[in-house]
PyMOL CGO cylinders between C-alpha atoms (Angstrom):
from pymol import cmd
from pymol.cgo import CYLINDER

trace = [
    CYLINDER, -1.48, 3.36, -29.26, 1.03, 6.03, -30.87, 0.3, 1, 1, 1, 1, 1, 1,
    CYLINDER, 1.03, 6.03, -30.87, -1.47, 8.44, -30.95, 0.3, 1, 1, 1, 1, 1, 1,
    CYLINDER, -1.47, 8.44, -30.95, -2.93, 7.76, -27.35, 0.3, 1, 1, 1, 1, 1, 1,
    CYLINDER, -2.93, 7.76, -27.35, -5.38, 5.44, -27.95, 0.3, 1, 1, 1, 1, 1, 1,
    CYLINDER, -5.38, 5.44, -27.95, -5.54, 2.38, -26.16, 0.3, 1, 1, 1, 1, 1, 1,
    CYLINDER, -5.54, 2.38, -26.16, -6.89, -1.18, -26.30, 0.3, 1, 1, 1, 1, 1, 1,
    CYLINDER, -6.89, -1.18, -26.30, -9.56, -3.21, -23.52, 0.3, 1, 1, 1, 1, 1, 1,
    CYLINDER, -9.56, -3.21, -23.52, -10.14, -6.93, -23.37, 0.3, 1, 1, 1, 1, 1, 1,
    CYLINDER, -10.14, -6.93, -23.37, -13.07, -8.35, -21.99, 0.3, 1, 1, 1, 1, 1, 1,
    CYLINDER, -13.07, -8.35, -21.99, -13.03, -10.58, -18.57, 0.3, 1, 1, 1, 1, 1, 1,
    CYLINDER, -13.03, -10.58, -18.57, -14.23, -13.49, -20.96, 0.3, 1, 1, 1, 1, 1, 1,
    CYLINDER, -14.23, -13.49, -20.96, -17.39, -13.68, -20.41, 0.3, 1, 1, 1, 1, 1, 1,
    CYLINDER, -17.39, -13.68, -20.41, -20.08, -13.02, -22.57, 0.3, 1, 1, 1, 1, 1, 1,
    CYLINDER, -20.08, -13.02, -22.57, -22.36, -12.85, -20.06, 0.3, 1, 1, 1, 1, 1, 1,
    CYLINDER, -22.36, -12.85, -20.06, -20.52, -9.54, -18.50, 0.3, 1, 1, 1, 1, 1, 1,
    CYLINDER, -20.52, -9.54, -18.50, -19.69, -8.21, -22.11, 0.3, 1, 1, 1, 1, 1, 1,
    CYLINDER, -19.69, -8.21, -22.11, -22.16, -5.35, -22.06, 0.3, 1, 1, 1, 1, 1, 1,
    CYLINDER, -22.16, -5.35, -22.06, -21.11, -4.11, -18.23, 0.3, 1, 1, 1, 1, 1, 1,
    CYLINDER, -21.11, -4.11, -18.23, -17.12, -3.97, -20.15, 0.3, 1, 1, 1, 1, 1, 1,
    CYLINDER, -17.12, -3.97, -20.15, -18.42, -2.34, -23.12, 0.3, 1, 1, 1, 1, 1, 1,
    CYLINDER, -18.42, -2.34, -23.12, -20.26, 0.06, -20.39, 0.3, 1, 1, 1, 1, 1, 1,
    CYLINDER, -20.26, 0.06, -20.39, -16.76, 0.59, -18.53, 0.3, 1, 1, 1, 1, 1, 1,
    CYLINDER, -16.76, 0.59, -18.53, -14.87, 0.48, -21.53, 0.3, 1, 1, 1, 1, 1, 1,
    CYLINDER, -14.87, 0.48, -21.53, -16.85, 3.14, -23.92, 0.3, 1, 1, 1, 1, 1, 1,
    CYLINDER, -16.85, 3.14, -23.92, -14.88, 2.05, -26.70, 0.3, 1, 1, 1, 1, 1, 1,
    CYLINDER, -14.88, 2.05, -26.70, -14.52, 4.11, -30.05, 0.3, 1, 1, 1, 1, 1, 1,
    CYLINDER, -14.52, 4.11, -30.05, -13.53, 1.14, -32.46, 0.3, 1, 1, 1, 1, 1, 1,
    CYLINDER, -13.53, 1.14, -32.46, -15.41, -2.50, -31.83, 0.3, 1, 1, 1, 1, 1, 1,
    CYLINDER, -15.41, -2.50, -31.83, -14.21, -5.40, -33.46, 0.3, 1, 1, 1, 1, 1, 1,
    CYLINDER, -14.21, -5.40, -33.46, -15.83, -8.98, -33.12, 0.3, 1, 1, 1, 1, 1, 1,
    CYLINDER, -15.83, -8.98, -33.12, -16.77, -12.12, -34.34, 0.3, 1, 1, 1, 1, 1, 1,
    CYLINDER, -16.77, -12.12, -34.34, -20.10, -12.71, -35.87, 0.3, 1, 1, 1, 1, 1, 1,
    CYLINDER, -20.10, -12.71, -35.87, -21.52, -14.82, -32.82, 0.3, 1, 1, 1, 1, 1, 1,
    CYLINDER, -21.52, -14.82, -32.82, -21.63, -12.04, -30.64, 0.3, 1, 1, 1, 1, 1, 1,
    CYLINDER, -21.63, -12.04, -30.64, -22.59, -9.75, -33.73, 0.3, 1, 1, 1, 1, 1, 1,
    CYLINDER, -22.59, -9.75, -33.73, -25.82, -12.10, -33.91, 0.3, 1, 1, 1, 1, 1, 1,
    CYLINDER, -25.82, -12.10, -33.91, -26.28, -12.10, -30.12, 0.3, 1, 1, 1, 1, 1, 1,
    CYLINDER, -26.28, -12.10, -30.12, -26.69, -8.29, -30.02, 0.3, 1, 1, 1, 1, 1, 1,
    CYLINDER, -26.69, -8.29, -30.02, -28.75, -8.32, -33.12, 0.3, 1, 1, 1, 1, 1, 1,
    CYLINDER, -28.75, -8.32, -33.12, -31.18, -11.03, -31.49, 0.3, 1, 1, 1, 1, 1, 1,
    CYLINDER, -31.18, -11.03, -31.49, -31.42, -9.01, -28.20, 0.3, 1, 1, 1, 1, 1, 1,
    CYLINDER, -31.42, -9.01, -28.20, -32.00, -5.89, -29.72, 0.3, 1, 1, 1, 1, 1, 1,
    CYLINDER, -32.00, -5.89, -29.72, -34.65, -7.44, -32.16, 0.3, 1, 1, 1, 1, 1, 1,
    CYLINDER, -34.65, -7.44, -32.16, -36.43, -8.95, -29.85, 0.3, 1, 1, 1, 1, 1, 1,
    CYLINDER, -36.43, -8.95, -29.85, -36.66, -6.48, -27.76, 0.3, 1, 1, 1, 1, 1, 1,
    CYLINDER, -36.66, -6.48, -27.76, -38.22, -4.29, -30.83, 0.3, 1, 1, 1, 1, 1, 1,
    CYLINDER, -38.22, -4.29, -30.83, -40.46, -7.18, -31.50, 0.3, 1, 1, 1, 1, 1, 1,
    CYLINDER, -40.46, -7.18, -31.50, -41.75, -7.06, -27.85, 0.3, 1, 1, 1, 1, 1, 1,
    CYLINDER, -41.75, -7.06, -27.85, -42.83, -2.67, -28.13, 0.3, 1, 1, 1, 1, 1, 1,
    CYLINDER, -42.83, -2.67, -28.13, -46.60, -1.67, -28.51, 0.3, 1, 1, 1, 1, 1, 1,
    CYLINDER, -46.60, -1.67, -28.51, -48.06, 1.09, -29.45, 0.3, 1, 1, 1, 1, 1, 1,
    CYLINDER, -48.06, 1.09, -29.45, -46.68, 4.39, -30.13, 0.3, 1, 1, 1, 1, 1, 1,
    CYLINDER, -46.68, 4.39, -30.13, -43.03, 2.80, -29.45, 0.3, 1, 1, 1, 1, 1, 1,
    CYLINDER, -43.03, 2.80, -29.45, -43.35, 0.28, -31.68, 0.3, 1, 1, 1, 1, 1, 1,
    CYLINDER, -43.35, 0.28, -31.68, -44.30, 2.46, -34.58, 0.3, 1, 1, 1, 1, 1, 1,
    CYLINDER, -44.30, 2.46, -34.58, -41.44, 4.92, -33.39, 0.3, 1, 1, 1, 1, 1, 1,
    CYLINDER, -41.44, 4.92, -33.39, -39.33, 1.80, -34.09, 0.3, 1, 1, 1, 1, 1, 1,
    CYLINDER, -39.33, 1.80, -34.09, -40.56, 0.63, -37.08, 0.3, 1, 1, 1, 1, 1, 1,
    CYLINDER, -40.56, 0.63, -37.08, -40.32, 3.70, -38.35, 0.3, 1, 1, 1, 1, 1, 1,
    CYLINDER, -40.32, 3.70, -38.35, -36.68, 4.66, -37.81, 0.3, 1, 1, 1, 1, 1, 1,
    CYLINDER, -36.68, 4.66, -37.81, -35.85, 1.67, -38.84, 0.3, 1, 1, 1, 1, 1, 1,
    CYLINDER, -35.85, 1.67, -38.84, -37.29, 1.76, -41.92, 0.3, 1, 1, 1, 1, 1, 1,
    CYLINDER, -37.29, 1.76, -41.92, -35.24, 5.03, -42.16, 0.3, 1, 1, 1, 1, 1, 1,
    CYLINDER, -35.24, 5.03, -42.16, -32.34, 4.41, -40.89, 0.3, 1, 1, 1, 1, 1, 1,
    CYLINDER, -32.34, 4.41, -40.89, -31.81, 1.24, -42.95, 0.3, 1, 1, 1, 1, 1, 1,
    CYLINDER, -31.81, 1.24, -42.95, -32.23, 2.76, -45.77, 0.3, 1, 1, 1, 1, 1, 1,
    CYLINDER, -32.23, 2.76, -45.77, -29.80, 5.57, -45.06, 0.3, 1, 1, 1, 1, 1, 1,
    CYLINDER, -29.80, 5.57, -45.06, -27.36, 2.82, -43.99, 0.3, 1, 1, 1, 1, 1, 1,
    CYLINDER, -27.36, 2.82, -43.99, -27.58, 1.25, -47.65, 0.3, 1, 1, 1, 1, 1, 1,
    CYLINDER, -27.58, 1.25, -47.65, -26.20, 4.80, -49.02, 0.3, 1, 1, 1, 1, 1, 1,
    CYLINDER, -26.20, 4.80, -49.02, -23.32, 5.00, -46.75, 0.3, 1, 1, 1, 1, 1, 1,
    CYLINDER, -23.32, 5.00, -46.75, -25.30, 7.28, -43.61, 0.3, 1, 1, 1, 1, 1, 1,
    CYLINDER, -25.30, 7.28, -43.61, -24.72, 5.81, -40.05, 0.3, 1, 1, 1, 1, 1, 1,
    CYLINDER, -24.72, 5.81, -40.05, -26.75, 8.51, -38.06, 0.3, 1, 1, 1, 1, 1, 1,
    CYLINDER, -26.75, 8.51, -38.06, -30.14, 10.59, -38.33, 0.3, 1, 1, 1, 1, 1, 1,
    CYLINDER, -30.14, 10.59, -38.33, -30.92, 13.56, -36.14, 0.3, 1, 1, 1, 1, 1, 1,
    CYLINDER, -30.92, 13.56, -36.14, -34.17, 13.16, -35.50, 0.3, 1, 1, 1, 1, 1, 1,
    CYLINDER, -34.17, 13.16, -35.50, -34.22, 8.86, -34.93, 0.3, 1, 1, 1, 1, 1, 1,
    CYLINDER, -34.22, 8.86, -34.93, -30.87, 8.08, -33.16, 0.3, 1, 1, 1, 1, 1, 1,
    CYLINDER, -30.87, 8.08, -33.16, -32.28, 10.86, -30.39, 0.3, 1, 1, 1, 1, 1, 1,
    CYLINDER, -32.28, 10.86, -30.39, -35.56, 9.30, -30.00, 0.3, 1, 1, 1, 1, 1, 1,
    CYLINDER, -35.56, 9.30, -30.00, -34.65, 5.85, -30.29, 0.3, 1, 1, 1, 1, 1, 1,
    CYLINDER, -34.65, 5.85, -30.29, -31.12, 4.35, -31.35, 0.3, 1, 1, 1, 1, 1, 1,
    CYLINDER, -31.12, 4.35, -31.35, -29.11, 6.28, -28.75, 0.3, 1, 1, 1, 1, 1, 1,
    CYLINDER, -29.11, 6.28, -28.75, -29.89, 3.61, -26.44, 0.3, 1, 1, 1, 1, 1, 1,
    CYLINDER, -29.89, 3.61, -26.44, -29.13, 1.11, -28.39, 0.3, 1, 1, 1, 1, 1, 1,
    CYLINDER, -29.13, 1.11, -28.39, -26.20, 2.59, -29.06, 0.3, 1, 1, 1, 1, 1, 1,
    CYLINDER, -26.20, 2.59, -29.06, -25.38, 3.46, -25.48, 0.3, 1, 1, 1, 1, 1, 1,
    CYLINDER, -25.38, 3.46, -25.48, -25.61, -0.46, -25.33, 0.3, 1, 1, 1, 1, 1, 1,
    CYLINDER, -25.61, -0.46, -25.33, -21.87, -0.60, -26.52, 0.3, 1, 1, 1, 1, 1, 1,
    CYLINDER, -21.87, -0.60, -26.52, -20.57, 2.61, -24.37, 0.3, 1, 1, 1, 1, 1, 1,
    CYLINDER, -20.57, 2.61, -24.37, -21.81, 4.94, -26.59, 0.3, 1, 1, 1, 1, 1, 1,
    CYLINDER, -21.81, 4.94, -26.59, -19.18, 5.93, -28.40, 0.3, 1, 1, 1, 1, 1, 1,
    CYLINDER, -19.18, 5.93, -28.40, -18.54, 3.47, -30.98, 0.3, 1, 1, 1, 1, 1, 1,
    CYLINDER, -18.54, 3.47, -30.98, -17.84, 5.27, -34.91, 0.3, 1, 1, 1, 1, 1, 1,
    CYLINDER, -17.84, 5.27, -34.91, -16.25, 2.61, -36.06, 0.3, 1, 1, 1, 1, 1, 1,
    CYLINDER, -16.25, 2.61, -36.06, -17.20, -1.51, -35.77, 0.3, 1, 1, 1, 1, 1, 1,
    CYLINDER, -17.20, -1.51, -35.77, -15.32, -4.63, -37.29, 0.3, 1, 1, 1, 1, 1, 1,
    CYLINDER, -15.32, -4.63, -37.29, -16.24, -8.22, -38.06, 0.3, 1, 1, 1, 1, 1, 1,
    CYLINDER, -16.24, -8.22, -38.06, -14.12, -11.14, -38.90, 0.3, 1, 1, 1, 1, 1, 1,
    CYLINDER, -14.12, -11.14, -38.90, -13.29, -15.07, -38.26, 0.3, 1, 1, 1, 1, 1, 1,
    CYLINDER, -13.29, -15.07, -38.26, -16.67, -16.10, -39.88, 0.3, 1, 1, 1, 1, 1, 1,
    CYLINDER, -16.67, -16.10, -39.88, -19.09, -15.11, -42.46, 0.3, 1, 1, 1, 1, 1, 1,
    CYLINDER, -19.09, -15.11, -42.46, -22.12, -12.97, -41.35, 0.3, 1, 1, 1, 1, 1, 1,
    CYLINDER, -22.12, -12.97, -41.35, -25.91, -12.39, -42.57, 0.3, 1, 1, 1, 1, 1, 1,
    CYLINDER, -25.91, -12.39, -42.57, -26.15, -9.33, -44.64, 0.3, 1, 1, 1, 1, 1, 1,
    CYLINDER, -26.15, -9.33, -44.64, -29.33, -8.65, -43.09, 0.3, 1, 1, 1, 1, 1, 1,
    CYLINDER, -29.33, -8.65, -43.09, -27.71, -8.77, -39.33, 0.3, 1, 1, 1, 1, 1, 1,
    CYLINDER, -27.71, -8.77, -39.33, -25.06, -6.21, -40.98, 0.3, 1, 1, 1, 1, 1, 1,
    CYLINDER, -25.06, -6.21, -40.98, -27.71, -3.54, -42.73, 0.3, 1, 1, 1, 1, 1, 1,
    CYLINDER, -27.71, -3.54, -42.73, -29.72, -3.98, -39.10, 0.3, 1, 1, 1, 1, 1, 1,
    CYLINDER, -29.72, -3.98, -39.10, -26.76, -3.38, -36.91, 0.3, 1, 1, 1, 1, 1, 1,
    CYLINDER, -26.76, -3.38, -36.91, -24.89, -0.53, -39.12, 0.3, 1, 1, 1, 1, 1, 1,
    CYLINDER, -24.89, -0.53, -39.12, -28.43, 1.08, -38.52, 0.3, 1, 1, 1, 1, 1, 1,
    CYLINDER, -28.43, 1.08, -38.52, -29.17, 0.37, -34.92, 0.3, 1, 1, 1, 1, 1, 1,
    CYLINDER, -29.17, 0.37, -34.92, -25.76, 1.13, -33.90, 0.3, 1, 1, 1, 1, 1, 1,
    CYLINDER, -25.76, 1.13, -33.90, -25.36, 4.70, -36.37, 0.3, 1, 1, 1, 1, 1, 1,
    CYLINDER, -25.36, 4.70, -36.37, -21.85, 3.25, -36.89, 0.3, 1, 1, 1, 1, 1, 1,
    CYLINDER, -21.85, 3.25, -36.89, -20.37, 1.34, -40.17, 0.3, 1, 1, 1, 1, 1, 1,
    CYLINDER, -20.37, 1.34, -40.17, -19.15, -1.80, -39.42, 0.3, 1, 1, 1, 1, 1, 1,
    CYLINDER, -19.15, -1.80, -39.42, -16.76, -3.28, -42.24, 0.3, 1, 1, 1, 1, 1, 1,
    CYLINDER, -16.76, -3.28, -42.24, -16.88, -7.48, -42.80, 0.3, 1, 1, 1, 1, 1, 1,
    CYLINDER, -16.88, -7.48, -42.80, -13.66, -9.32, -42.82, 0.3, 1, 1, 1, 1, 1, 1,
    CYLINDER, -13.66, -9.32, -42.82, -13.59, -12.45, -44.08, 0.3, 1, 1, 1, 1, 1, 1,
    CYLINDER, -13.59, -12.45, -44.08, -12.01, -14.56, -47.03, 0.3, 1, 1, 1, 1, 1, 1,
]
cmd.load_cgo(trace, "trace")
């Protein structure tokens, strides 16, 4: 807040948490794993549910994008334009930074998000 930043609560609702995150366009998101798995469900299954061309667009970046995300690189030119930017618009689109705490989460909903979202998000817990 020193340096003019400035924090946003949700109305407590997890229902209305995406039309906050919309409103708020926050740069740092921190959460709890339960609504960490409830994005990561909604955007899988949404995945799951492309056919054709989009679906092999997905898999694809994915594939990528994951693997950049296990060397340390959030974003890809080429994949977050064609695909992840609207997943990433999901939480105001201008999240660089995400945090997770109060519970332990799956690694495999952390490599999935870190990719989807093109930001690192840093687990803690302990």
């Amino acid at each position: 807040m020193y340096s003019g930043g400035c924090i946003g609560f949700y109305r407590g609702d997890t229902r209305t948490l995406k039309d906050d995150l919309a409103l708020l366009k926050p740069t740092t998101f921190a959460s709890v794993p339960r609504v960490y798995n409830k994005f990561y469900d909604l955007i899988k299954s949404k995945f799951d549910a492309a056919t054709g061309i989009s679906a092999w667009l997905i898999k694809k970046g994915l594939a990528t994008k994951i693997e950049n995300a296990k060397k340390g690189i959030f974003t890809h030119a080429l994949w977050d334009k064609l695909v992840f930017n609207k997943v990433r618009d999901a939480l105001g689109g201008n999240v660089r930074y995400a945090v997770v705490g109060g519970a332990p989460i799956s690694g495999e909903v952390l490599t999935f998000l870190r990719a989807v979202l093109c930001a690192p998000i840093q687990e803690g817990y302990g």
